[in-house]
C-alpha positions as CSV (number, residue, x, y, z in Angstrom):
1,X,19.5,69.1,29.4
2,X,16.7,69.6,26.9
3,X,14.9,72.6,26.4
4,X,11.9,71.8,28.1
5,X,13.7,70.5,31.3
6,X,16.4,74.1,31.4
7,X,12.6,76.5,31.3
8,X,11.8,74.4,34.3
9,X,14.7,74.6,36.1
10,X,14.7,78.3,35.7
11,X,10.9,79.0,36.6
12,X,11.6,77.2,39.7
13,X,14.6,79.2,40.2
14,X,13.0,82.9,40.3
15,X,13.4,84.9,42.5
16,X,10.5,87.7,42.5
17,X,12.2,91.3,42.0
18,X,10.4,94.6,42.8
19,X,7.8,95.4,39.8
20,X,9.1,97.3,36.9
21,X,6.9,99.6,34.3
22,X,7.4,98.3,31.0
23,X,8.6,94.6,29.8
24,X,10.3,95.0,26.1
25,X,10.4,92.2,24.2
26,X,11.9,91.8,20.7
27,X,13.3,89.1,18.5
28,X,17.2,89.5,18.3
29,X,20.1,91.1,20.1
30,X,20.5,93.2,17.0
31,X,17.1,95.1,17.5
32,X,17.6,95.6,21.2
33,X,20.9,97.1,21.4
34,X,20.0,100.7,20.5
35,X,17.2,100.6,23.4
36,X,19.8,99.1,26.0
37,X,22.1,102.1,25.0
38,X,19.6,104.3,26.5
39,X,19.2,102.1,29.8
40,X,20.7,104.0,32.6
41,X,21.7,101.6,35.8
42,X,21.6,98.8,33.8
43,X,21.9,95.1,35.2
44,X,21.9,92.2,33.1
45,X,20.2,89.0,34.8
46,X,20.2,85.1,33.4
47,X,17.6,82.8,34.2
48,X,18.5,79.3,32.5
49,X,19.2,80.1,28.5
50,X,17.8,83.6,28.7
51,X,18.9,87.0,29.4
52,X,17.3,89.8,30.9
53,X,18.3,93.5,31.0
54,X,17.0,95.8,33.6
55,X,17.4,99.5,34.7
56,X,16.0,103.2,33.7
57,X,14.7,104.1,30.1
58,X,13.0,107.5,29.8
59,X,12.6,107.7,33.4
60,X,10.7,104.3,33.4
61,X,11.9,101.1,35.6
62,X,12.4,98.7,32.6
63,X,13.0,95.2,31.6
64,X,14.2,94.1,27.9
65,X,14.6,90.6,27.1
66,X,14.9,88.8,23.6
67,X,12.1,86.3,22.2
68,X,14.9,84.7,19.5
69,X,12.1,85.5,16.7
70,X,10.7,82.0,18.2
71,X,7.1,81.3,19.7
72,X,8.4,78.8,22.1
73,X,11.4,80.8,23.2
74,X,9.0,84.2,23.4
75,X,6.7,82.4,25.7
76,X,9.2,81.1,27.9
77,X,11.1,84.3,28.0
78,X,8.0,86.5,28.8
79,X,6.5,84.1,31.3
80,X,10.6,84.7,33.5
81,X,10.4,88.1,33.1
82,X,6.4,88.6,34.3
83,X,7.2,85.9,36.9
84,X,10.1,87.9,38.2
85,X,9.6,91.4,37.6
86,X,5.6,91.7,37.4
87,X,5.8,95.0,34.4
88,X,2.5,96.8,34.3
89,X,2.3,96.4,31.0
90,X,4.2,94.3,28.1
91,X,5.5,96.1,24.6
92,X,6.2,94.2,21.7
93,X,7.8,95.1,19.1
94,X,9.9,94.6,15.5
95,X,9.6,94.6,12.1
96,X,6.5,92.4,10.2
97,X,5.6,91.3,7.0
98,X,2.3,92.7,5.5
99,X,-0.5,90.6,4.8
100,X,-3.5,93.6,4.4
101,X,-2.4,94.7,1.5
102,X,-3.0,98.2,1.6
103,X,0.0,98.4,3.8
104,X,3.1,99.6,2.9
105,X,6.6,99.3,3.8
106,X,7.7,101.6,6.7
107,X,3.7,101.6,7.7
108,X,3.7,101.1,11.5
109,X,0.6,98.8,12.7
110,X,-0.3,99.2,16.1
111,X,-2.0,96.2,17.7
112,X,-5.8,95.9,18.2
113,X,-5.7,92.9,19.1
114,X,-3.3,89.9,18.2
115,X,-3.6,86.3,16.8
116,X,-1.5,83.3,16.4
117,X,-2.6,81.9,13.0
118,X,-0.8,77.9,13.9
119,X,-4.1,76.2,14.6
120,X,-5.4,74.5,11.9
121,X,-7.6,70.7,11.0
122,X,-7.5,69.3,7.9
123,X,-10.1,67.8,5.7
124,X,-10.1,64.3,5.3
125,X,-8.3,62.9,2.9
126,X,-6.9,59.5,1.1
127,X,-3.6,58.6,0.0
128,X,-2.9,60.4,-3.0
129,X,-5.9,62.7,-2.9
130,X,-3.4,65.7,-2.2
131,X,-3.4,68.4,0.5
132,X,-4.9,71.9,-0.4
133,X,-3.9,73.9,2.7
134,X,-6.2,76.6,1.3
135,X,-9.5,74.4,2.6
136,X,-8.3,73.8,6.3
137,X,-10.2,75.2,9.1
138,X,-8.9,77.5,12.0
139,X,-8.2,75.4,15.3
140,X,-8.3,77.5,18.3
141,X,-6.1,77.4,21.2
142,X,-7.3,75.5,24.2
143,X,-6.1,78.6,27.0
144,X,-6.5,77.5,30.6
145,X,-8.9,79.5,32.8
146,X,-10.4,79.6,36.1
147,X,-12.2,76.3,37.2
148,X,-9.9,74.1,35.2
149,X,-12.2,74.6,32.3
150,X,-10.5,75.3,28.7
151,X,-11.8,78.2,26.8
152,X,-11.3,78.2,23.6
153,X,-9.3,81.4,22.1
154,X,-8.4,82.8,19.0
155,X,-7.6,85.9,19.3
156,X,-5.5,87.8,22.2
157,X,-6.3,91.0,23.5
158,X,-4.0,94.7,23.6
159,X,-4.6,97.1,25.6
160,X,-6.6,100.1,24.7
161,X,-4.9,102.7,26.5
162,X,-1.7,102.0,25.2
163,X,-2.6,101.5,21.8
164,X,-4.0,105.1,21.7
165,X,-0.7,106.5,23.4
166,X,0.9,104.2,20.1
167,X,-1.6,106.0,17.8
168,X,-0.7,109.4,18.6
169,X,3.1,109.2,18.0
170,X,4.7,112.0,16.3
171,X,6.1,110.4,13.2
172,X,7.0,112.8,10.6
173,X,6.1,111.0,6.8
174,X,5.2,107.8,8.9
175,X,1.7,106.3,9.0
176,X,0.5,104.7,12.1
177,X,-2.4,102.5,11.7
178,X,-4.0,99.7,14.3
179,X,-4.3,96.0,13.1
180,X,-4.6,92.5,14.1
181,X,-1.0,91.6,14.4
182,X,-0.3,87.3,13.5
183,X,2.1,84.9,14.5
184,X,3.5,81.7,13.7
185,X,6.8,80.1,13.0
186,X,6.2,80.1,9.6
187,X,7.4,82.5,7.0
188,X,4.5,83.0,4.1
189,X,5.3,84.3,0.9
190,X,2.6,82.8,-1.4
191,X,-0.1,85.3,-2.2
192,X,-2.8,83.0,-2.1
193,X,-2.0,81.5,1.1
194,X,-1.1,85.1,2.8
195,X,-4.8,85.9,1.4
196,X,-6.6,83.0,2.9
197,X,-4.5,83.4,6.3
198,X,-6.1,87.0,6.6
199,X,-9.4,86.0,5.5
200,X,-9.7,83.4,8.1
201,X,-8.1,85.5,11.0
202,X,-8.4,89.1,9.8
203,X,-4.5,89.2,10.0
204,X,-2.8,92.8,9.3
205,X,0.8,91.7,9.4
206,X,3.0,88.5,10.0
207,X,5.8,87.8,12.0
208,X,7.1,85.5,14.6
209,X,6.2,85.8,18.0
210,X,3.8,88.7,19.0
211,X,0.7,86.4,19.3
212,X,2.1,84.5,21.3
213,X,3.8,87.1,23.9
214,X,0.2,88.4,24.0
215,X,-0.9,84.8,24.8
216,X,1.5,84.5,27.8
217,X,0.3,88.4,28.9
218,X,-3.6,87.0,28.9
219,X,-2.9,83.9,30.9
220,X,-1.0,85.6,33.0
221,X,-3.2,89.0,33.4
222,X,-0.5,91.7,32.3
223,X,-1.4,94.3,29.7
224,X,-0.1,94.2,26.4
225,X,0.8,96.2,22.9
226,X,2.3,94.9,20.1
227,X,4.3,97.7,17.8
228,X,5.1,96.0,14.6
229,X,6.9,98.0,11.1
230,X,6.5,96.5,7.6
231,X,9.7,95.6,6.6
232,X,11.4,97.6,8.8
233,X,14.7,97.3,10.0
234,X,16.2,97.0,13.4
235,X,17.1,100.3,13.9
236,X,14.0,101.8,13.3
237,X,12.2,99.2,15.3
238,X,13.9,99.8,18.3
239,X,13.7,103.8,17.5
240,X,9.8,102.9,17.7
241,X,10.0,101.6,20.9
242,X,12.1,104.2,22.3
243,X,9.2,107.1,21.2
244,X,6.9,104.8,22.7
245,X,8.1,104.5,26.1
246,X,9.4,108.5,26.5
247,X,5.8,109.3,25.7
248,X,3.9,106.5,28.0
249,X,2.9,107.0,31.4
């Protein structure tokens, strides 16, 4: 069964759960198993190809689930778990890659709002004239709203009172700073092009999939806030996560 046809299968499949407080969502096993160490009742869940963990975290009803560091498997995972377990609000989080320079690694950016830097049009061009990816123009995404009308969208919202709980967290030698977290599936490590990406949407960091967890939380009215480290690792990314949800109400 393709892809496609398996998200199907399991959207028409859930069942709606009583509503939990926080939805975690995070790239790889690897980065979630310290925060499921800490889950008390825990009970793991499978809709289609993805897996869902729920139970107690820092006396907070909480579901953690894996994105698979991929937009299209982020969306579809998010979209299960908010179908199913309807979290007041969404936290994403992992490690990033720094586009503002003035970050450095172990900096923590807290999101102000999030963008998903795919959308792009090309100039015209002949056949042998070359492609200069430094002159294409930002495409927005088409989001679907009430009235079947099509607003166009380029960047995604996080929530402000969560991002100021983020903010404040005590971490000793650590700053914590709010940005415009990006995504795509790409991995950019040309200076000029990780330049012109931040120029054209005022990106802070890079990685692969908060944009587009925040995109799912819009359409579907949840909050959201993204907690990204540059270059951090997987255990301090899920140790991030874990001061963020003893100290959120």
């Amino acid at each position: 069964m393709e892809r496609a046809g398996i998200f199907f299968f399991a959207l028409q499949g859930v069942v709606v759960a009583a509503s939990v407080d926080l939805l975690l969502v995070t790239a790889d096993d690897v980065t979630l198993r310290p925060v499921l160490q800490g889950i008390t009742g825990m009970k793991e869940e499978t809709q289609g190809a993805w897996r869902f963990w729920r139970g107690r975290l820092c006396g907070k009803d909480v579901v953690a689930t894996c994105s698979e560091g991929d937009p299209l498997n982020a969306v579809a995972a998010t979209t299960l778990a908010v179908r199913r377990h309807s979290p007041r609000l969404i936290v994403v989080f992992g490690p990033a890659r720094a586009h503002d320079v003035r970050l450095k690694e172990g900096d923590v950016v807290v999101s102000e709002r999030f963008v998903a830097f795919d959308g792009m049009v090309s100039r015209p061009a002949g056949l042998g004239e070359g492609s200069d990816s430094l002159r294409w123009k930002v495409l927005p995404h088409l989001l679907a709203t009430p009235g079947e009308k099509e607003t166009p969208t380029t960047f995604f919202p996080a929530d402000r009172a969560a991002r100021e709980v983020a903010l404040k967290l005590n971490l000793p030698g650590v700053r914590v700073l709010p940005g415009v977290l990006g995504s795509a599936h790409q991995v950019n490590r040309e200076a000029d092009r990780v330049a012109w990406i931040r120029e054209q949407w005022q990106t802070s960091t890079e990685d692969d999939d908060s944009a587009h967890v925040a995109g799912v939380a819009l359409l579907l009215g949840i909050p959201v806030v993204g907690l990204r480290i540059v270059e951090g690792t997987s255990a301090q990314s899920a140790d991030l996560a874990l001061r963020f949800v003893e100290v959120w109400k």
